[in-house]
C-alpha angles and dihedrals in degrees: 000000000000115000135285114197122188116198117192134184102207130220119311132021143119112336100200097061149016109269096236096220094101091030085066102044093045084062096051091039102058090041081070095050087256112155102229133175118186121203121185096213095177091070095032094061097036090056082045091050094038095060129105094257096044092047081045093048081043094058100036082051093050095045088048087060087039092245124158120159121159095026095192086071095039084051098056089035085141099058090051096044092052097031094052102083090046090047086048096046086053099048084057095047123023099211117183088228105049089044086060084069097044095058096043103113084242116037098082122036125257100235120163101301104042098049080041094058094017091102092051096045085078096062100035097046097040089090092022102064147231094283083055095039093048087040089053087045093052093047092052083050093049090039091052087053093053092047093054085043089053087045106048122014098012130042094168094056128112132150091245100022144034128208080348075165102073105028092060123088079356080166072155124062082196095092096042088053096048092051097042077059097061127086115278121254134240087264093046095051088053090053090053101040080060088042096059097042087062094051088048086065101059154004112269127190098169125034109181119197116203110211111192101158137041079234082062103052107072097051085044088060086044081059104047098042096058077053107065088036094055107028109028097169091053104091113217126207127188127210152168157036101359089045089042082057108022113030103045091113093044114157103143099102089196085097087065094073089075106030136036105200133031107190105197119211121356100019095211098082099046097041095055090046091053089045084054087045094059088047096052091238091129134020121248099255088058085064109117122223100351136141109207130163124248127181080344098303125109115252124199101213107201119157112196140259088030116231094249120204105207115229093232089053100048123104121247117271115259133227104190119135089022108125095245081183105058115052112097135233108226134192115207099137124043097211107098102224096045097056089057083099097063110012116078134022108267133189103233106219134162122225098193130000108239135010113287081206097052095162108101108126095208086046122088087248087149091062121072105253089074101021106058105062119189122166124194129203120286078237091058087039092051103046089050086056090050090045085045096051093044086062097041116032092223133125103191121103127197108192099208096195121139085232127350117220116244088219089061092043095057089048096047088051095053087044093061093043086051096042091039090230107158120205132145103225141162131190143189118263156173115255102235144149096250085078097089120180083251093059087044095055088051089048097060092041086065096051105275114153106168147350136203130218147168111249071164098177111002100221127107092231107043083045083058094048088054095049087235092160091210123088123206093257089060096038090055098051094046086045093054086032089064084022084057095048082047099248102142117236118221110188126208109220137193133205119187103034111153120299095000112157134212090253095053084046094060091037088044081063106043082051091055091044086054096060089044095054104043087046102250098125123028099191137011139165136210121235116189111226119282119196103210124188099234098055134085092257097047089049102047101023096157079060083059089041092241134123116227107220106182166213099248105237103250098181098269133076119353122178118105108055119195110234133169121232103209094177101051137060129301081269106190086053095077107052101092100048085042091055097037085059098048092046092069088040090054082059101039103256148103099042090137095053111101119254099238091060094078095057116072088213131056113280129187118269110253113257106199119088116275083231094050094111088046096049093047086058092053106054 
């Protein structure tokens, strides 16, 4: 009997747009012959939650526990239970006339985050129009929804992540295990009810879970698990990003009793040989990258040397039987760079596997993801985004790369001018010198609207210490070379790296201010520092000059590692001044305000020049 293989996104991920990790593995897939469904279940089961019976379900619930936080939503409960369809419709589909009544002062109700930014929506919409200002409305009304439902039904539930909690430094698989014992909630009992109607329409041999992120793995395992209770014969594998990172050293067999394979790193190679596998085409010591469970021990199957599927000779992704209609644009931030994660429908591609760089001492350069870079040609590039755009109808590209060459980008962008192939797309880079103002011209004219970037600390030394391979001086030309061809910068920063001081920390900002304010960047955000495993720092912590405390390895998950940094600055103390004074640079403001004035305790005066950025542009 040929193979049935079920793929499944579980709840939840990004809304916007489809997460690209099945779609990749479909279009192998069927390039082997391979019989493959794919079913996004995180938007599937946030469209089934956000309708008028299920908000209705969600307040009679919360009544029933005697639950009532956020009592401004609970009070118009009415208002909520009959406008969410229409708030939903419009977040589908922004239509000039539904977005009229959005923005009427009493169609939707005013709950805990609207009443909070109403007296800020007449300024910033003024100039952003009545399409932005209904989009951002609706969200508030969405947003408030999902807070009632956190507060008092669900405890587990977020907009891009369920039960994140448990499934981060899970270093234990003893608090997984206890939850995935209790009775399921209202939410839980909607993702299966879809789960189960897509296993009614078929038979199905192979249902594969991606797990990305530590917020995907425990509805993955409820799953699973209703899987394997419902439907013993079906066999079920888990993948991706969160097992690539966290589940390298996995020796606790209990998560055997919901799944039957984890693949670690790209997923192609191990899933066909576990399709082979089913079809006892192969044995199962000729299996590639996956964990199983023999005699109750875990057991790593690797056959040697591994079938490798090179990046430049795979097939596009494909995004056939994903619901194009039904993800949602939605408008939570007013800066425009920054609502590119959640606001319009983007193709995911990626332009090479791995990170050509591959130096950075805080990054995983030691797992495959950044370390094996492979690159393809801007033709083979160019006819997946056709075929990609053919499936899909849309015209928006989201380069996922760790970090995309300048040289293939340059190619790529001549490839699409000479092709007149017309897409609007942004990726993530490194900020060198390689990107001219000529390149970035090229660049926009292609389509390019924006690109994102770690600046990570901006300090010369600490840039040094991470092996950045980029100083200040070069990271603010590049940034005003893309800010100049209007192709907005978002820059990713970090706060807390070893051996940071106060007084880099507070230089690290009026940097920041200055780019800001001489338009080089238009958004950023602050990380604090992770330790990972998988990364220089993690792996030779007395070279950074921290000790490494914890977590204890259980058997289960093993990535972030708590250190202390007795060299540096009291770290955690700083995230809330850091982020007060990049929120009004992300909206153009307070760049007059001192600096002090945004830390409740006493901080170090900054030392560079306050024309340092502009000086740097005008050399």
């Amino acid at each position: 009997m040929p193979l049935n293989t079920l793929l499944i996104t579980p709840p939840f991920t990004q809304l916007n747009t489809a997460y690209p990790a099945t779609a990749y593995i479909k279009g192998f897939l069927d390039s082997k012959n391979v019989k493959t469904t794919q079913l996004d279940l995180s938007i599937e089961l946030f469209t089934a939650v956000f309708t008028k019976e299920f908000i209705d379900a969600i307040f009679k619930q919360a009544e029933m526990l005697g639950n009532k936080e956020f009592p401004l939503v609970y009070n118009n409960k009415e208002d909520y239970i009959n406008k969410v369809d229409s708030v939903m419709d419009y977040l589908r589909v922004q239509e000039v006339t539904a977005a009229y009544q959005i923005v009427h002062k009493e169609y939707l109700p005013y709950g805990h985050r609207r009443i909070k930014l109403e007296k800020d929506l007449s300024t910033e919409f003024g100039k952003l129009g009545i399409l932005d200002k209904a989009k951002h409305i609706a969200t508030l009304f969405v947003e408030e929804l999902g807070d009632f439902i956190n507060a008092n039904v669900d405890e587990f539930f977020s907009f891009t992540r369920y039960a994140e909690q448990i499934g981060r430094a899970a270093s234990s698989f003893d608090t997984i295990d206890d939850c995935l014992q209790y009775e399921t909630t209202l939410i839980e009992d909607e993702m299966l009810y879809l789960l189960n109607e897509q296993l009614q329409q078929d038979t199905y041999n192979l249902v594969c879970f991606t797990v990305p992120f530590p917020g995907n793995l425990f509805s993955a395992l409820r799953c699973a698990q209703f899987i394997k209770q419902e439907y013993p014969k079906i066999k079920v594998a888990m993948g991706g990003g969160y097992c690539n990172t966290e589940l390298r050293r996995l020796s606790d067999p209990r998560i055997f009793d919901f799944v039957d394979f984890i693949t670690l790193d790209d997923g192609e190679g191990p899933l066909l040989r576990i399709t082979e596998f089913l079809t006892s085409k192969i044995e199962e010591e000729s299996l590639e990258r996956t964990f199983i469970c023999k005699n109750n021990k875990v057991v790593y199957v690797d056959k040697l040397p591994n079938t490798i599927f090179h990046h430049k000779n795979l097939p596009a992704p494909s995004y056939i039987g994903l619901p194009t209609n039904k993800y949602l644009s939605f408008l939570d931030v007013m800066n425009p760079m920054h609502r590119m994660w959640s606001d319009g429908k983007w193709n995911k591609l990626t332009i090479s596997h791995g990170c050509y760089w591959k130096q950075c001492s805080f990054c995983d350069v030691t797992l495959d993801y950044i370390g094996n870079y492979q690159n393809t040609t801007a033709d083979d590039l160019v006819n997946k985004i056709e075929k990609i755009i053919s499936e899909t109808g849309i015209t928006g590209f989201h380069f996922v790369d760790e970090a995309a060459p300048p040289k293939m980008l340059r190619a790529l962008a001549n490839k699409l001018i000479e092709r007149k192939i017309f897409i609007t797309w942004w990726t993530n880079i490194r900020f060198e010198k390689t990107f001219t103002p000529e390149l970035c011209a090229l660049l926009s004219k292609s389509g390019c609207i924006a690109v994102t970037g770690g600046l990570e600390v901006a300090s010369d030394r600490l840039l040094a210490k991470m092996k950045k391979g980029v100083d200040i001086g070069q990271v603010a030309r590049v940034t005003k070379a893309f800010s100049d061809e209007n192709i907005m910068v978002h820059a990713y920063l970090m706060f807390g790296f070893p051996t940071e001081t106060a007084q880099e920390t507070i230089d690290s900002l009026e940097v920041v201010r200055q780019l800001f304010y001489n338009n080089c960047i238009q958004s950023a955000f602050w990380h604090q520092f992770a330790c990972t495993s998988h990364s220089p720092v993690g792996k030779n912590p007395e070279e950074f000059k921290i000790n490494i405390i914890g977590p204890e390895f259980k058997g289960f998950a093993e990535n972030d590692l708590y250190h202390e940094d007795p060299t540096g600055a009291e770290h955690h103390l700083y995230s809330q001044g850091l982020n007060m004074a990049l929120n009004n640079y992300l909206n153009h403001k307070g760049f007059e305000i001192p600096l002090h004035s945004y830390f409740d305790f006493k901080v170090p005066k900054v030392t560079i020049n306050n024309n340092l950025i502009f000086n740097h542009l005008n050399k």
